[in-house]
C-alpha positions in Angstrom: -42.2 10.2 -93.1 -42.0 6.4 -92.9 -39.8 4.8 -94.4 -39.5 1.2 -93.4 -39.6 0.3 -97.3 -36.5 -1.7 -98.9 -33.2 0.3 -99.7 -34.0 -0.8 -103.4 -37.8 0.6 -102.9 -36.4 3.9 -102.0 -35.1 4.8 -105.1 -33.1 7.4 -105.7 -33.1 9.7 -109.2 -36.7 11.1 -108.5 -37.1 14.7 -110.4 -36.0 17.4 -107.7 -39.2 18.9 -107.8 -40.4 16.1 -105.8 -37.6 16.3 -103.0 -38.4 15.7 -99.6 -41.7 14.5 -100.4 -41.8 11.5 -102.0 -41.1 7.7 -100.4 -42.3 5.1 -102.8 -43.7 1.8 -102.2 -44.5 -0.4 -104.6 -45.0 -0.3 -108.5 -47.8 -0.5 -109.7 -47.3 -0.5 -113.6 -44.3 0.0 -115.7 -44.1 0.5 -119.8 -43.1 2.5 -122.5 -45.1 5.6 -121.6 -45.1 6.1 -117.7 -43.9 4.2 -114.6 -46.6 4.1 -112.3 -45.3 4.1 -108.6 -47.8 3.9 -104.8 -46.3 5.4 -102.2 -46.2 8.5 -99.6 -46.7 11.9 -100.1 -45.7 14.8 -97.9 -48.4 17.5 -99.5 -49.4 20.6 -98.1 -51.9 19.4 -95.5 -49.0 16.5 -94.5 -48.0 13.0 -95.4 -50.9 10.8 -97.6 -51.1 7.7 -99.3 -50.3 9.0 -102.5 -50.1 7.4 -106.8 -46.9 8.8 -108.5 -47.1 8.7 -112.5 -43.4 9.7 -114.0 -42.3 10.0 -117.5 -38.7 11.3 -116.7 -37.7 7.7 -117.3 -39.8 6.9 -120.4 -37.7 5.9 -123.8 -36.7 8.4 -126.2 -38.5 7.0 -128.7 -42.0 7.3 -126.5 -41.4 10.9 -124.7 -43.4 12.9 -127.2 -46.9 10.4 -127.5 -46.0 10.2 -123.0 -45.7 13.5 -122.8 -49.0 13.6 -124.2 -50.9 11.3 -122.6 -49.5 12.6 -119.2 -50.9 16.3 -120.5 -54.3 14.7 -121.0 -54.4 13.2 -117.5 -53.6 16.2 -115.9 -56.2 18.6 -117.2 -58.4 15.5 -116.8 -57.5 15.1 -113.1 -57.8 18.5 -111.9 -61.8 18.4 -112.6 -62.5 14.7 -112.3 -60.4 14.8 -108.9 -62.6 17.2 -107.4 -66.3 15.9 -108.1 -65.7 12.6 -106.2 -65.5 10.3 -108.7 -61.8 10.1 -109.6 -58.3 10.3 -107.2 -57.7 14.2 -106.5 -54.7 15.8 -108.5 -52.0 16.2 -105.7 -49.2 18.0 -107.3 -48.3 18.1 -111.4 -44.9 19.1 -112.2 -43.2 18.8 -115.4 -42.6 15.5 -115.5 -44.1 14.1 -112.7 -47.9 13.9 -111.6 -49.2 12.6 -108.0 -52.4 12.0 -107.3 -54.6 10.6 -104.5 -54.6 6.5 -103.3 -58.1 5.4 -103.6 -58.4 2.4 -101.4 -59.9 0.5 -104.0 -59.6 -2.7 -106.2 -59.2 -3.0 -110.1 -62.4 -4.5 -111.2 -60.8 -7.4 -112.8 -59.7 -8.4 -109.6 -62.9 -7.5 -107.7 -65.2 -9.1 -109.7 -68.6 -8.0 -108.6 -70.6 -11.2 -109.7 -74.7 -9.8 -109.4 -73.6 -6.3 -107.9 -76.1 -4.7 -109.4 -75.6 -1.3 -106.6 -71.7 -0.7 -107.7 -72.9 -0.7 -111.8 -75.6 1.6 -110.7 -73.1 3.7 -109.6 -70.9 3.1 -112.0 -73.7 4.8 -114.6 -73.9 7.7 -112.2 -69.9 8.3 -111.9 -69.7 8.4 -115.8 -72.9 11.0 -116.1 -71.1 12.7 -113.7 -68.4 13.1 -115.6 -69.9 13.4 -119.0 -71.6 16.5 -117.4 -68.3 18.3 -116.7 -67.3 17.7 -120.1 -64.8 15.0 -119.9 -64.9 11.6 -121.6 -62.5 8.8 -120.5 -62.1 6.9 -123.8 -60.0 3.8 -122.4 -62.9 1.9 -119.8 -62.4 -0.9 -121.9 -59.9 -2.0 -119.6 -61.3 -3.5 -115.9 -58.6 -2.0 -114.7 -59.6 1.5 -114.9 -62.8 0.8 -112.8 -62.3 0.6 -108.9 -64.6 -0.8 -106.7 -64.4 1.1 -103.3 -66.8 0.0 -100.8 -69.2 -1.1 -103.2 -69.4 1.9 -105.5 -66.9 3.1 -108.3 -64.6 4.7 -109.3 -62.4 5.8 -112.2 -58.5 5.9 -112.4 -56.0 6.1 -115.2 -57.2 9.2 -117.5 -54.3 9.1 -120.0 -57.0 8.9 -122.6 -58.9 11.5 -121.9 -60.5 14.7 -123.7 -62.0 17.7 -122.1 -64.8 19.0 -124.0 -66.0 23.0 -124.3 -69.3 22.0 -126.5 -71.9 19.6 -126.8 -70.5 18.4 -129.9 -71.3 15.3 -132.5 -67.7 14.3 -131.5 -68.1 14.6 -127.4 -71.6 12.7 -127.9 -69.4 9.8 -130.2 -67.5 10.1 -127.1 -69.4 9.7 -124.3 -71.4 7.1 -126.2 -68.5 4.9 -126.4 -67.9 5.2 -122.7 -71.3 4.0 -121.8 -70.9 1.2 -123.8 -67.8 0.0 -122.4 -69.3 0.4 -119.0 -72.4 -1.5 -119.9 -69.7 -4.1 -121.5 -68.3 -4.9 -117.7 -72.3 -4.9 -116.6 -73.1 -7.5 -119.0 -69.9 -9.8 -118.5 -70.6 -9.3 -114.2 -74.4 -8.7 -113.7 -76.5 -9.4 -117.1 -79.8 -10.1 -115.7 -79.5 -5.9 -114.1 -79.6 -4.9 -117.8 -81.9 -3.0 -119.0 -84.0 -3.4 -122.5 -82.7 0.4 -123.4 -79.1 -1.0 -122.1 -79.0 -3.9 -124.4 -80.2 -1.7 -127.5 -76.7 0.3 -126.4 -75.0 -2.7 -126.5 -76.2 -4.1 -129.8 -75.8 -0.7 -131.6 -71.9 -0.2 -132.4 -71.0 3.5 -133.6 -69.7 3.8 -137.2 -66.0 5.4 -135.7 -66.0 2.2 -133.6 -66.5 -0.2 -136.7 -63.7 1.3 -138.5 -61.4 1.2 -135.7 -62.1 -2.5 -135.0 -61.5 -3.0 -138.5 -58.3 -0.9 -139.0 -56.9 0.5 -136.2 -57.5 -2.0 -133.6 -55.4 -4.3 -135.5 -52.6 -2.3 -136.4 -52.3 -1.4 -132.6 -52.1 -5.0 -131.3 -49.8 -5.5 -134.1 -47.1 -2.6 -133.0 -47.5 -3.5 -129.3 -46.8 -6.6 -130.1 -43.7 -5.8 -131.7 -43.2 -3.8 -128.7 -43.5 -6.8 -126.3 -45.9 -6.0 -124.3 -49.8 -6.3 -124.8 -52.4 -4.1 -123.1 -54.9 -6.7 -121.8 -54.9 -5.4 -117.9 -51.0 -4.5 -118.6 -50.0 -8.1 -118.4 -47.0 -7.9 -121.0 -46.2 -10.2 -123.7 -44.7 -12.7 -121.0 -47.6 -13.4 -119.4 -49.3 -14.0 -122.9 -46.4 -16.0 -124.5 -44.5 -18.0 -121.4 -46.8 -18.4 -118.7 -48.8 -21.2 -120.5 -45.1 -22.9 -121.4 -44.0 -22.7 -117.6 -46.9 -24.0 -116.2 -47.4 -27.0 -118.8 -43.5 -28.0 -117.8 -44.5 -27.1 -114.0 -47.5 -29.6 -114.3 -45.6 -32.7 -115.8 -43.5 -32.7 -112.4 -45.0 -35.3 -109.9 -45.2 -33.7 -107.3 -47.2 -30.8 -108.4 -51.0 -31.1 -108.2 -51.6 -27.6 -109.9 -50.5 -24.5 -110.9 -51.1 -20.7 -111.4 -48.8 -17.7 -112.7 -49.6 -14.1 -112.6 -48.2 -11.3 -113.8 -46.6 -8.1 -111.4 -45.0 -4.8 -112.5 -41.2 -4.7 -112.0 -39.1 -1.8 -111.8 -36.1 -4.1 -114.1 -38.3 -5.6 -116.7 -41.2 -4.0 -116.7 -43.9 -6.9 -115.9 -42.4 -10.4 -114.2 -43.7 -14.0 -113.4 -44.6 -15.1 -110.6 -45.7 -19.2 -110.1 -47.7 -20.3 -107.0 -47.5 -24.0 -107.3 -49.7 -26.2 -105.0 -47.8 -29.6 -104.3 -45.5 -31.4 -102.1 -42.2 -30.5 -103.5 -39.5 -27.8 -102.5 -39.2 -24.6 -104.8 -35.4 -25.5 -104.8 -36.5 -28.8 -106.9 -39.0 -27.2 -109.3 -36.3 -24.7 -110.0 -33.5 -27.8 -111.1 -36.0 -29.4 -112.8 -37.2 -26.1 -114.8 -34.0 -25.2 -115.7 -33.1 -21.5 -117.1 -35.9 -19.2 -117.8 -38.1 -19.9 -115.6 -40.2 -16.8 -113.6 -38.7 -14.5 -111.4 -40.8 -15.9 -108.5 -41.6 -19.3 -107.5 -43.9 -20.1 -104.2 -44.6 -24.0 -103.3 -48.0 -23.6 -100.8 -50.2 -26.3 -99.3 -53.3 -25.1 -101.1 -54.5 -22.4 -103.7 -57.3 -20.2 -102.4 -60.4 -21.4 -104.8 -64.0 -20.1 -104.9 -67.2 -22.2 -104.0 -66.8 -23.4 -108.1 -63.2 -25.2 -107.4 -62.1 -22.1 -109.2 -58.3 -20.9 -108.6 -58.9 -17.5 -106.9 -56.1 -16.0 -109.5 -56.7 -12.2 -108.2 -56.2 -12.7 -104.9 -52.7 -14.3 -106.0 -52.2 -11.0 -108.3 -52.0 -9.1 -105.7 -49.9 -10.9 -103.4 -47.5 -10.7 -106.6 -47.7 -7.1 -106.5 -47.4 -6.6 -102.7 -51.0 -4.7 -102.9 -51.3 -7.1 -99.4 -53.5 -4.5 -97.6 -56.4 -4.9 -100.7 -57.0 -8.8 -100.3 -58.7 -8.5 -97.0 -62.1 -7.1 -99.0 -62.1 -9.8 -101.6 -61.7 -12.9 -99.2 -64.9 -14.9 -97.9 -64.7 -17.0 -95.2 -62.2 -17.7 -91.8 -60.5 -21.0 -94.3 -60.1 -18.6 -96.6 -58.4 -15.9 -94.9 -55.7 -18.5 -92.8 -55.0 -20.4 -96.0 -54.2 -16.5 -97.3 -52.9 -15.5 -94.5 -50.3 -18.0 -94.7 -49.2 -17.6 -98.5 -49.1 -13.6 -97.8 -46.6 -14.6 -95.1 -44.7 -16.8 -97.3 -44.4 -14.4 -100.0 -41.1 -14.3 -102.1 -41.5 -10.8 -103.7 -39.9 -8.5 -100.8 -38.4 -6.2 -103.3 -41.0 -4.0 -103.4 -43.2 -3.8 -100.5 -45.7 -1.0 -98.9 -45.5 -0.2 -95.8 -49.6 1.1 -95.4 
């Protein structure tokens, strides 16, 4: 099994049911309810590139709403895993769950601008699901969309409910997933809707008007509390300091712009890291910031931007997050891929790195 990770990466205090078979990576996410690790699994048909979800770790406080989330994914996975459409259900112990690597990027990253292909199969992934009786009740989030090769795919099933009956309650259900799929069509490719799409859109379902009313707001008020928000798991840092870091980072003179992005860390949870396009050292920004600044700070020649001037922010998210081997689908030209090329190499967050 390789193991050319970090000594901190190979952590130690795994549950023993995964003994001999785990190496991990790189994290992926880490909060109240879960720590989401990729890695390397030695299954029974040998060593694959493998997504561990573990709630050993989890607060007191959270275990009993974890342990239920991690139930839900479970049953979930074992049907969803096998039709195609979701990662396959590895191994599920008592505390720990692993399932497949699905080389795949987060749609908030990918951002399919006019795909209309990947939506339409988007639409046929959820069906698919629907059909086996399982909603997924959280694709609001981008996150929990992959696009792999062009088509998608669905991760993170937390959230989920298995259905025995067609009942009013499954068809709530699945009528809220559709709309939050046809959500991510609209915001990515609006002239592919259709006029019986757009009637989805515009209808809202009673449940969901109460929730946005109520519920909705007494959640972001407790994860607030909480410190951490659930917009693509950024955290509350990313909400709260980013924008006061990269004001200060801006006033310096020798800084022509800047960008911070979040990255799951196994010590805090979710950390900052700055890329900062200028001609000044990172020793100097780091004087003249001063305590509490982010835990990473890169200086490079140039940000990667689009054909708009746009900062190519999720390219620079994953960098952050070491997920190196996912930016290669996402960049666009030769001058894109060398200026990459040399910020990947340049990187300052070794503490965590794959090895794939």
């Amino acid at each position: 099994m390789t193991r050319s990770m970090s000594d901190d990466s190979c952590m130690t205090g795994y549950p023993a049911e995964l003994e001999g078979r785990w190496v991990s990576g790189v994290v992926l996410k880490r909060d109240v309810f879960s720590t989401i690790e990729r890695g390397r699994f030695l299954s029974d048909g040998g060593e694959v590139d493998a997504v561990l979800r573990r709630i050993d770790d989890v607060p007191w406080w959270s275990r009993l709403v974890a342990r239920e989330l991690f139930q839900r994914e479970r049953r979930a996975l074992a049907i969803a895993g096998s039709l195609g459409i979701a990662p396959p259900l590895l191994f599920a112990g008592r505390e720990v769950l692993v399932r497949g690597w699905i080389e795949g990027v987060p749609l908030h990253l990918a951002k399919p601008e006019g795909d209309v292909g990947y939506f339409q199969s988007a639409k046929k992934a959820l069906r698919t699901l629907h059909r086996a009786g399982i909603t997924h009740n959280d694709l609001a989030k981008e996150q929990n969309w992959l696009y792999t090769a062009g088509r998608a795919t669905l991760t993170d099933f937390q959230l989920a409910a298995r259905f025995r009956r067609n009942t009013r309650l499954f068809r709530i259900a699945r009528y809220d997933d559709l709309r939050h799929l046809l959500k991510h069509k609209r915001r990515y490719a609006p002239a592919a809707l259709t006029a019986a799409e757009h009637r989805v859109l515009a209808r809202k379902i009673l449940i969901n008007r109460i929730w946005m009313a109520t519920g909705k707001k007494l959640y972001y008020a407790i994860t607030r509390e909480l410190k951490f928000t659930d917009r693509e798991g950024r955290g509350m840092r990313f909400t709260r300091e980013a924008p006061e870091i990269a004001a200060r980072l801006r006033t310096h003179p020798g800084v022509r712009e800047v960008t911070i992005v979040p990255y799951p860390d196994r010590r805090v949870g979710s950390g900052l890291y700055a890329f900062v396009e200028g001609d000044v050292s990172d020793r100097q920004l780091r004087g003249f910031l001063g305590p509490g600044g982010p835990e990473y700070l890169q200086v490079v020649d140039a940000l990667p931007r689009n054909a708009q001037g746009e900062i190519r922010s999720e390219i620079l998210e994953l960098v952050a997050m070491n997920q190196i081997d996912l930016i290669g689908s996402l960049l666009k030209s030769d001058a894109e891929r060398a200026a990459v090329g040399r910020i990947v190499s340049e990187r300052c967050n070794l503490r965590d790195r794959t090895a794939f």
